[in-house]
DONUBA-444862 format. One record per residue (C-alpha): residue number from 1; residue in three letters; y, z, x. Coordinates in steps of 0.05 Angstrom, whole numbers, plus 5000, padded with zeros to 4 digits. Layout:
% DONUBA-444862
+-----+------+------+------+------+
!  nr ! rest !   py !   pz !   px !
+-----+------+------+------+------+
! NUM !  ALA !    Y !    Z !    X !
...
+-----+------+------+------+------+
END
This chain:
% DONUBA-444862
+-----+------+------+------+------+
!  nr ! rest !   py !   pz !   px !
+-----+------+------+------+------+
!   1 !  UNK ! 4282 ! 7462 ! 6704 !
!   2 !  UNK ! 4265 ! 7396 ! 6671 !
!   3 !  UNK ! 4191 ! 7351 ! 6707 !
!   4 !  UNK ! 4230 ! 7313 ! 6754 !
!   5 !  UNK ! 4266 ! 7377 ! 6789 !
!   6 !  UNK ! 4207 ! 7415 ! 6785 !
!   7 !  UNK ! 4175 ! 7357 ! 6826 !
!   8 !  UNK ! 4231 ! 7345 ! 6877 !
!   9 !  UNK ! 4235 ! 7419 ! 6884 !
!  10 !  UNK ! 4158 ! 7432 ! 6892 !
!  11 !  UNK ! 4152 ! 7384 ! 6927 !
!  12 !  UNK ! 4202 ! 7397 ! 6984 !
!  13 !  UNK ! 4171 ! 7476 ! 6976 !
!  14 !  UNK ! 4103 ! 7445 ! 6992 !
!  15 !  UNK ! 4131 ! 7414 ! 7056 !
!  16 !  UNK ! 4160 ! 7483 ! 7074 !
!  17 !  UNK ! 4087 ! 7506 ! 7069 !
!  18 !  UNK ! 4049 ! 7450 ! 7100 !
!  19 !  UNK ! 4097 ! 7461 ! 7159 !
!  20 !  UNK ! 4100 ! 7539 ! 7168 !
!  21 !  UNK ! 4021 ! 7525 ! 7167 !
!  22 !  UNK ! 4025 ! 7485 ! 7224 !
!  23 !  UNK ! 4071 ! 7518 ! 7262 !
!  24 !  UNK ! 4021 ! 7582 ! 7257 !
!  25 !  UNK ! 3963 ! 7548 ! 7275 !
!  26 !  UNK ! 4002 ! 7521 ! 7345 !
!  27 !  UNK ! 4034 ! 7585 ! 7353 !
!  28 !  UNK ! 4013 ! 7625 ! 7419 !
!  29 !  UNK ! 4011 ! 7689 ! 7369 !
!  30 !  UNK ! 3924 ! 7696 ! 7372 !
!  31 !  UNK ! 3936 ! 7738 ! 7302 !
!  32 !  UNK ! 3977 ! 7694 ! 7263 !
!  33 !  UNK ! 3934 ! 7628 ! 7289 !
!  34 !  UNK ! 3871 ! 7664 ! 7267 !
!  35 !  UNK ! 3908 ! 7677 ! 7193 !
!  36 !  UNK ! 3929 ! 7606 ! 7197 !
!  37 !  UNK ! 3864 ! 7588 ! 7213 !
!  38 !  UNK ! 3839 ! 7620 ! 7151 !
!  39 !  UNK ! 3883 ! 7591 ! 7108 !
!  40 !  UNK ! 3864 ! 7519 ! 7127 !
!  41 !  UNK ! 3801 ! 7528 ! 7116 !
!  42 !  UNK ! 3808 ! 7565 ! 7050 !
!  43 !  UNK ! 3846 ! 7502 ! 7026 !
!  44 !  UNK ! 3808 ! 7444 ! 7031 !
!  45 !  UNK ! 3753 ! 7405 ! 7071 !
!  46 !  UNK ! 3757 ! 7417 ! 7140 !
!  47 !  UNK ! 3721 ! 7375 ! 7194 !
!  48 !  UNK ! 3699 ! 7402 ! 7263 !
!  49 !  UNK ! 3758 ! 7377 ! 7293 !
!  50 !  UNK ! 3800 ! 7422 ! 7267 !
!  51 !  UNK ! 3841 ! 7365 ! 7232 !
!  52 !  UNK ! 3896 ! 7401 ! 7187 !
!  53 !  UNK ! 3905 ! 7337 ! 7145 !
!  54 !  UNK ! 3857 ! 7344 ! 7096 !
!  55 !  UNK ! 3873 ! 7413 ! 7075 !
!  56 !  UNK ! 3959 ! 7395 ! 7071 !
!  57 !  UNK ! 3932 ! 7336 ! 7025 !
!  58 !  UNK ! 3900 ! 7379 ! 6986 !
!  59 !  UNK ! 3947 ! 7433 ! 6981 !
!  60 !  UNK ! 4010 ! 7384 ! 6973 !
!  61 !  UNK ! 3966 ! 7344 ! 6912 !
!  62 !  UNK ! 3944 ! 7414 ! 6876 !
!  63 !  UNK ! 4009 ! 7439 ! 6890 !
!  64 !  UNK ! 4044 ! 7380 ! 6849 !
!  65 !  UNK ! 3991 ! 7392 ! 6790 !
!  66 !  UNK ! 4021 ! 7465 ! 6789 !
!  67 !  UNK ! 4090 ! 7443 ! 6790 !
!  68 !  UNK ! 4080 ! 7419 ! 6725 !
!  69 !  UNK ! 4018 ! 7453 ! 6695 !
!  70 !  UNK ! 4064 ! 7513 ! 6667 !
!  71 !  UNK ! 4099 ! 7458 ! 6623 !
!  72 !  UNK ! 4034 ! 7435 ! 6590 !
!  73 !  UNK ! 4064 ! 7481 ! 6534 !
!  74 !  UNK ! 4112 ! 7431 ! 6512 !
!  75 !  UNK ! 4058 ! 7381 ! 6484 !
!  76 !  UNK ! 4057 ! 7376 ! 6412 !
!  77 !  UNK ! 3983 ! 7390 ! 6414 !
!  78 !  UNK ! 3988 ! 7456 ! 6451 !
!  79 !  UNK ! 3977 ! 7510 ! 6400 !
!  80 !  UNK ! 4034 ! 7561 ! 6437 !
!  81 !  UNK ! 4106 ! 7551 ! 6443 !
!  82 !  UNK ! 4144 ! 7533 ! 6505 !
!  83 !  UNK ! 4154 ! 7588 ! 6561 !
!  84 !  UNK ! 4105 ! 7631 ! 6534 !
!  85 !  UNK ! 4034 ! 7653 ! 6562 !
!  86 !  UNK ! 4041 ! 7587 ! 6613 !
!  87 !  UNK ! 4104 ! 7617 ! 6638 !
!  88 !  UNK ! 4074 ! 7685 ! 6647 !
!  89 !  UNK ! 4039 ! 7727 ! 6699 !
!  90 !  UNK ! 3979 ! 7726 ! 6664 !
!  91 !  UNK ! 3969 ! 7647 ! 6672 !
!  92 !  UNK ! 3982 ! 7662 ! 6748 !
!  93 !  UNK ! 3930 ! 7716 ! 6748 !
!  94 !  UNK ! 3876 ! 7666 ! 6713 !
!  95 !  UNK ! 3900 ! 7609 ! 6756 !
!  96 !  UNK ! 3880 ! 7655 ! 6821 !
!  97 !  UNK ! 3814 ! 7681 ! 6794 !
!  98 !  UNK ! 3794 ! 7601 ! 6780 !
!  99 !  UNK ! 3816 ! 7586 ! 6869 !
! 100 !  UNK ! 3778 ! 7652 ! 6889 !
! 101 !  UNK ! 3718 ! 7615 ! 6858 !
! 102 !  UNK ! 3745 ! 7544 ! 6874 !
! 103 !  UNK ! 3783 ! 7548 ! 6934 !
! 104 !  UNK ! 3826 ! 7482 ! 6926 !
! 105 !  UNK ! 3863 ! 7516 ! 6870 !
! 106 !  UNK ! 3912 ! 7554 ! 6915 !
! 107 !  UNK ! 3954 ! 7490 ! 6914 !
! 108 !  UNK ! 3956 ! 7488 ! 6838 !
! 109 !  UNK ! 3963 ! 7570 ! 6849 !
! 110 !  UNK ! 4028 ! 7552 ! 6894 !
! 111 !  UNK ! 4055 ! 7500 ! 6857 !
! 112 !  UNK ! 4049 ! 7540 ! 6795 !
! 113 !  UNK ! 4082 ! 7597 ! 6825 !
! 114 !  UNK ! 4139 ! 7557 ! 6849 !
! 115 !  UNK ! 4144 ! 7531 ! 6774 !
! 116 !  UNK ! 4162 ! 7597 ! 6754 !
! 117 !  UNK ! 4203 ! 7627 ! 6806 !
! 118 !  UNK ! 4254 ! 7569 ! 6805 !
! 119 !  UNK ! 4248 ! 7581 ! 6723 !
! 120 !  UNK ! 4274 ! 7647 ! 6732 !
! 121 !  UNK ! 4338 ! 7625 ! 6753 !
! 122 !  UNK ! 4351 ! 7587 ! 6691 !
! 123 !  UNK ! 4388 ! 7607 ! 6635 !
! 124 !  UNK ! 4329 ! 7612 ! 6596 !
! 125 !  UNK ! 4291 ! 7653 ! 6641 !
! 126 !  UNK ! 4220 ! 7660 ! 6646 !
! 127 !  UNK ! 4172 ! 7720 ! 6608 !
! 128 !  UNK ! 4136 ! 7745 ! 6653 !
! 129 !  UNK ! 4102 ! 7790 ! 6619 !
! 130 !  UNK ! 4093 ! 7758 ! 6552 !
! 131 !  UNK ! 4071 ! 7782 ! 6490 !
! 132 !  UNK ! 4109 ! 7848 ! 6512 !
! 133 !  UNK ! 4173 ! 7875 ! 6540 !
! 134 !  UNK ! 4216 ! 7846 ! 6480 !
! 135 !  UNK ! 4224 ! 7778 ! 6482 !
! 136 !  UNK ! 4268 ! 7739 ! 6437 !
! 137 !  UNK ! 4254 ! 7659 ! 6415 !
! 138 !  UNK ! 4310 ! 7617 ! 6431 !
! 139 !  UNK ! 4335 ! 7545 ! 6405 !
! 140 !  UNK ! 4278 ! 7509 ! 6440 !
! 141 !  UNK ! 4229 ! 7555 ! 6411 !
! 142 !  UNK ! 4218 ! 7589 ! 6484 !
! 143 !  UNK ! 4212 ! 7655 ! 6501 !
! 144 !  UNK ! 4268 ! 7691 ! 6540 !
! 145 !  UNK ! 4272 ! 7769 ! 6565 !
! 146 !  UNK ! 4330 ! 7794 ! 6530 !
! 147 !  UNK ! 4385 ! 7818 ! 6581 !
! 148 !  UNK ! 4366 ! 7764 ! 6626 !
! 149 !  UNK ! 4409 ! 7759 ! 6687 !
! 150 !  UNK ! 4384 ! 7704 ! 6739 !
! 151 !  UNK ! 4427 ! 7647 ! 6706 !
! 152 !  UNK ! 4448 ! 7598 ! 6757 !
! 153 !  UNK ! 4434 ! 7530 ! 6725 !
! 154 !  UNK ! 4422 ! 7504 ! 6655 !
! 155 !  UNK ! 4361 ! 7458 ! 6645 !
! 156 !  UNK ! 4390 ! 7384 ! 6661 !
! 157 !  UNK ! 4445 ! 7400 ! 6693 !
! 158 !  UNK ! 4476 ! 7387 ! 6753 !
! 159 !  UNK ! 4466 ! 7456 ! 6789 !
! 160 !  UNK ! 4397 ! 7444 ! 6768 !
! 161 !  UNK ! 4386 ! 7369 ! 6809 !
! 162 !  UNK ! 4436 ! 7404 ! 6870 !
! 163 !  UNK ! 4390 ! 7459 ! 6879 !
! 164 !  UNK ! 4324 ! 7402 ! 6878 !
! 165 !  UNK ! 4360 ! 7359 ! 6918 !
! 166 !  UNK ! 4377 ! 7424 ! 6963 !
! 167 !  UNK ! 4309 ! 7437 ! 6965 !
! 168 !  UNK ! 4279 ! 7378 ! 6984 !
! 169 !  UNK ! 4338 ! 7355 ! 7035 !
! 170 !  UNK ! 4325 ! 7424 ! 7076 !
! 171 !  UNK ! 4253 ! 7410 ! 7072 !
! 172 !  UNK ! 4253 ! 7338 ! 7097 !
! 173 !  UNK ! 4295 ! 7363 ! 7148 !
! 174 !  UNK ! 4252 ! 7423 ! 7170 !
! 175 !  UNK ! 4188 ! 7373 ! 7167 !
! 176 !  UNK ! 4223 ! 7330 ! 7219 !
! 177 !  UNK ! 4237 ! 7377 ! 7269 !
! 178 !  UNK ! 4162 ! 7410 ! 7259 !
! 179 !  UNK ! 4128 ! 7344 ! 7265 !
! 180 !  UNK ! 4175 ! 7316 ! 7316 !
! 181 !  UNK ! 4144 ! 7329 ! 7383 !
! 182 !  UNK ! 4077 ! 7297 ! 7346 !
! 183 !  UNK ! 4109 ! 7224 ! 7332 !
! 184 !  UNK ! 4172 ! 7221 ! 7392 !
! 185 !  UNK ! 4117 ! 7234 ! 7452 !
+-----+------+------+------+------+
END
């Protein structure tokens, strides 16, 4: 997916998220309002109010640094080529280790892992598991699983902005009727 999908996309995702978070912590379900609970306060400043704002800022800002952070590989400075050890697992797995120490990272953690799931889908496909498992270097100089068989959109094309725009439509959508008994009282 080129930036500005990845963007649209995560950023309608990160609504989804922000919204099933509030939904849990208003549900009459004691369990899931206690997990709720714990992930509010696990993602940002909370005051003793309870005030969910804060942490959906905070999550919806990290998150948009993730959407993109996996693509840091296509700066002429970075020393690896594109859809390699950003695109794999293992970035994931040292992106979580920095939010159990920092906990604000789970939104850069989410929006990272959003980056590469919707990747996956692409024709080029993501490695997961780079150096290993037998990837080949395509045209662009990324790194594709050979075999690969998610391939539902090309980058930049218009499969690619439908399932964004998808995205983000459904989102907006599922935002309004979370939010609506708050603002139509």
């Amino acid at each position: 997916m080129n930036g500005f999908c990845h963007k649209i996309s995560g950023t309608g995702l990160s609504l989804l998220a922000v919204d099933g978070i509030f939904m849990a912590t208003n549900s009459s379900n004691s369990d899931l309002k206690a997990k709720a609970d714990f992930l509010i306060q696990h993602l940002g400043i909370m005051n003793e109010n309870n005030f969910m704002l804060a942490p959906a800022i905070g999550l919806m800002i990290g998150a948009f640094i993730g959407f993109t952070l996996p693509d840091i590989d296509q700066q002429e400075w970075f020393p690896l080529p594109h859809r390699s050890i950003t695109h794999s697992f293992y970035f994931l797995l040292l992106l979580s280790l920095i939010a159990l120490k920092y906990p604000v990272f789970w939104g850069v953690v989410f929006g990272a892992t959003t980056h590469l799931v919707l990747d996956s889908f692409s024709y080029a496909g993501v490695s997961w598991f780079f150096p290993f498992l037998g990837y080949v270097r395509y045209t662009g100089g990324a790194f594709v699983k050979k075999g690969h068989k998610l391939q539902i959109y090309r980058s930049n094309s218009i499969e690619e902005k439908m399932i964004a725009g998808g995205i983000l439509i459904v989102s907006l959508i599922v935002t309004f009727l979370t939010f609506k008994p708050l603002f139509l009282k």
